[in-house]
C-alpha positions in Angstrom: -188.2 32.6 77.0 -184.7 33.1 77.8 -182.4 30.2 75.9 -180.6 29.6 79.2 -184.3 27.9 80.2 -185.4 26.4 77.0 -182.1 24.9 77.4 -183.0 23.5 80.9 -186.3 22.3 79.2 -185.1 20.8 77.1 -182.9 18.5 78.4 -185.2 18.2 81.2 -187.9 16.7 78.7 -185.2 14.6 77.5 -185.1 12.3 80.5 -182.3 9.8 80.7 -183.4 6.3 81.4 -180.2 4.6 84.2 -178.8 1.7 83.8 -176.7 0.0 86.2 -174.1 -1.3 83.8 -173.7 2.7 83.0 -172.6 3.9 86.4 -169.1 3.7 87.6 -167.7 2.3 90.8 -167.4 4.6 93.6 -165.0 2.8 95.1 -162.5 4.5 93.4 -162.9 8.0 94.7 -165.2 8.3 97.8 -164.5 6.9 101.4 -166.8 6.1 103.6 -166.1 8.2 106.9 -169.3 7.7 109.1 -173.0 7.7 109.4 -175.0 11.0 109.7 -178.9 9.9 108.7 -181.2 7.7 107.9 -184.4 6.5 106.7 -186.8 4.2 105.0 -184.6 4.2 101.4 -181.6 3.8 103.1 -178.4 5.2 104.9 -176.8 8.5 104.5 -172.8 9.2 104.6 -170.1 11.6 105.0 -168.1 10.6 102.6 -163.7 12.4 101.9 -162.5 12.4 98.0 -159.8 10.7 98.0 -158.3 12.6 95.2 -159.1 16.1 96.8 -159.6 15.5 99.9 -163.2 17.6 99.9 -166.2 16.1 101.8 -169.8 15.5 100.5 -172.8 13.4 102.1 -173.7 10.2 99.9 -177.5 8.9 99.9 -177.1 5.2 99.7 -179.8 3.3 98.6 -179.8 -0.8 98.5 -180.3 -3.7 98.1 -181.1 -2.3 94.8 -181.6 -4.5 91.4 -183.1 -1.6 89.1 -183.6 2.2 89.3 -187.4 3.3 89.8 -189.0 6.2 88.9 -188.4 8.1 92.3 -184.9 8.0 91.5 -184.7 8.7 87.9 -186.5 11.9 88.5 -184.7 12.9 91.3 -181.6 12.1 89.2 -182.5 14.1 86.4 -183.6 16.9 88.5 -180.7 17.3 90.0 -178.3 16.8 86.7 -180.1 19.7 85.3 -180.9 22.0 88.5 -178.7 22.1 91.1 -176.1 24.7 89.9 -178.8 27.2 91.8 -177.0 28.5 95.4 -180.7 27.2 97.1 -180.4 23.8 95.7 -178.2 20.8 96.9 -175.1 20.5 94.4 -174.9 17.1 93.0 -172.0 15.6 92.2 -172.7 12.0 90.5 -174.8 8.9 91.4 -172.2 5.6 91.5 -173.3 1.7 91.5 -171.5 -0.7 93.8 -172.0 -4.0 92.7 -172.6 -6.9 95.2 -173.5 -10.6 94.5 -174.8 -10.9 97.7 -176.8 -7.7 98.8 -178.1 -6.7 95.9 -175.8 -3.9 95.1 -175.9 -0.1 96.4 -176.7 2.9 94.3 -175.4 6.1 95.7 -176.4 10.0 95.0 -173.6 11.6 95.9 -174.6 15.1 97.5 -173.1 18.4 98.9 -172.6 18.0 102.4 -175.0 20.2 104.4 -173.6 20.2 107.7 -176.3 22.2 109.5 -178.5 19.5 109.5 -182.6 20.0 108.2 -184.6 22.9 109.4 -186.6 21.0 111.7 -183.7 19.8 114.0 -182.5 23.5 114.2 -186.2 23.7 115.9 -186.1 20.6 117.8 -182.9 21.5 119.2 -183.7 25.0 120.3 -187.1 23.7 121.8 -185.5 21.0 124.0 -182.8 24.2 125.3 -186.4 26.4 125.7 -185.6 28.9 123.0 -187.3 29.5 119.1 -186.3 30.7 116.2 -185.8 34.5 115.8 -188.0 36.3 113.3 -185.2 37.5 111.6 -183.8 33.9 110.9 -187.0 32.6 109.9 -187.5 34.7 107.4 -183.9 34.2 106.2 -184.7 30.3 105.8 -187.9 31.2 104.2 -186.5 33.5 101.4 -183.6 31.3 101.0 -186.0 28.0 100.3 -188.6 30.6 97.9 -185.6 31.5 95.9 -184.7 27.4 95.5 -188.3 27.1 94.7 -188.7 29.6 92.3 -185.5 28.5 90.2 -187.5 24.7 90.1 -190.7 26.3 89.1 -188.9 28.3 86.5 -188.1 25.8 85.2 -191.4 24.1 85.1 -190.4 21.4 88.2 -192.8 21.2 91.1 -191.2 20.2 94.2 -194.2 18.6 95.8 -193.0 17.6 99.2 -191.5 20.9 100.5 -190.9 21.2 105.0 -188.5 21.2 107.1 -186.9 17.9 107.0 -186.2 18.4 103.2 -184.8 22.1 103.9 -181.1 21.6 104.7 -178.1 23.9 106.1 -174.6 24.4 106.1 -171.8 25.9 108.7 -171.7 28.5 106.2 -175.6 29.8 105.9 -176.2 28.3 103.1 -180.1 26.9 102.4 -180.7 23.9 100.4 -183.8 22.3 98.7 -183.1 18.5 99.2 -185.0 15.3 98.3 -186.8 15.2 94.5 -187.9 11.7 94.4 -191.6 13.3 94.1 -190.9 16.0 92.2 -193.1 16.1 89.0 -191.9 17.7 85.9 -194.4 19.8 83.7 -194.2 20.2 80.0 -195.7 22.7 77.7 -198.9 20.0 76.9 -199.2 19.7 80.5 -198.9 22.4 82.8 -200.7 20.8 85.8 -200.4 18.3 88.2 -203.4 16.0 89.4 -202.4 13.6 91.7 -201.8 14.6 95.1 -198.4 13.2 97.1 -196.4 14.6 99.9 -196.2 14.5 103.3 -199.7 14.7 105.1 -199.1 17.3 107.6 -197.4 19.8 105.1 -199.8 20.2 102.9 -201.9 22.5 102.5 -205.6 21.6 103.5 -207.3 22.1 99.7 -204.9 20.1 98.7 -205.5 17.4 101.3 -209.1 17.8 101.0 -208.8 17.4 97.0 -207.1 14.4 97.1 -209.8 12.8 99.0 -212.3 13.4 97.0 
C-alpha cells in the first residue's frame, strides 16, 4: 500500500465529528447570486467570492439544529477525496446562524455548470436526438475513473446515476452527492445493508435487500 493511501485511510478512519459552533460564517465571503436546483434537503446556489471573484454552487441545507450522519460522511468524504479530477472539488462547509429558521449549513461545491447527466438526456430527447456513442462512453470512463479513486480508497459510493453525475462547460465529469456513501475499514470490508435509489440498482442487489 502506497503511503499516499494509507494516508487517505487514515484520516478517513479518523472521522471528524461537526459542530456548529466550529464552522465560520459564510457571510463573509460568498454571495448569493441565484437559484440553480433543488430538492428534498434543500436549495442549491450559484454563489461569486467576494474576495476573488470565482464562482462555486453552494448546497444549502436548513432549518438545521445538528449535523446527521448523511452529512458528516459526505463531509468527510469530501475533505479527504475530492482533489481527484472526477470528483466534485470541495471548498468548505459554513454555518449561518438564525434565531428564527433554524440556521443553514452550507457545502460549498465546485460549480458544474453542465448540469447532471440525465438532463443532458432529457434535453436531447425533448429536441428528438440521443447521446452519441462516443460521448457516452466518455461520461462512463470519466465517472469509472471517479469511482475507482473512492473505491481505492475503500469508499463505496452507493447511490451512483445520472442525477448524481455532474458536468462542466469545460468537459469535465463529476461524482456528486456522498450522503450514502459507506466507508470500509480493514475489519470490515463489506457492506450489508442495501440503500440507493431503486431503479439504479442492480437487481441482486434489489432482490437481496428484500429478503
Amino acid at each position: 500500500m502506497s503511503e499516499t493511501v494509507s494516508h487517505l485511510l487514515q484520516m478517513l478512519e479518523t472521522e471528524i465529528m461537526i459542530g456548529l459552533e466550529n464552522l465560520g460564517d459564510p457571510s463573509g465571503n460568498w454571495d448569493i447570486v441565484e437559484t440553480i436546483g433543488k430538492g428534498t434537503y434543500g436549495k442549491v446556489y450559484r454563489v461569486t467570492n467576494k474576495k476573488d471573484g470565482s464562482q462555486a454552487a453552494v448546497k444549502v441545507l436548513d432549518p438545521i439544529n445538528d449535523v446527521d450522519e448523511e452529512i458528516e460522511a459526505e463531509y468527510n468524504i469530501l475533505r479527504s477525496l475530492s482533489n481527484h479530477p472526477n470528483v466534485v472539488k470541495f471548498y468548505g462547509m459554513f454555518y449561518k446562524s438564525d434565531n428564527l429558521s433554524g440556521g443553514q449549513l452550507w457545502l460549498v461545491l465546485e460549480l458544474c455548470n453542465g448540469g447532471s447527466v440525465t438532463e443532458l438526456i432529457k434535453s436531447l430527447l425533448m429536441r428528438g436526438q440521443r447521446l452519441q456513442e462516443p460521448v457516452i462512453s466518455y461520461i462512463l470512463y470519466s465517472a469509472l475513473l471517479g469511482l475507482q479513486h473512492l473505491h481505492n480508497n475503500r469508499i463505496i459510493h452507493r447511490d451512483v446515476k445520472g442525477n448524481n453525475i455532474l458536468l462542466t462547460t469545460e468537459g469535465g465529469v463529476k461524482l456528486v452527492d456522498f450522503g450514502v456513501s459507506a466507508q470500509l475499514t480493514s475489519a470490515r470490508l463489506r457492506r450489508n445493508t442495501s440503500v440507493g435509489t431503486p431503479f439504479w440498482m442492480a437487481p441482486e442487489v434489489r432482490i437481496e435487500g428484500l429478503l
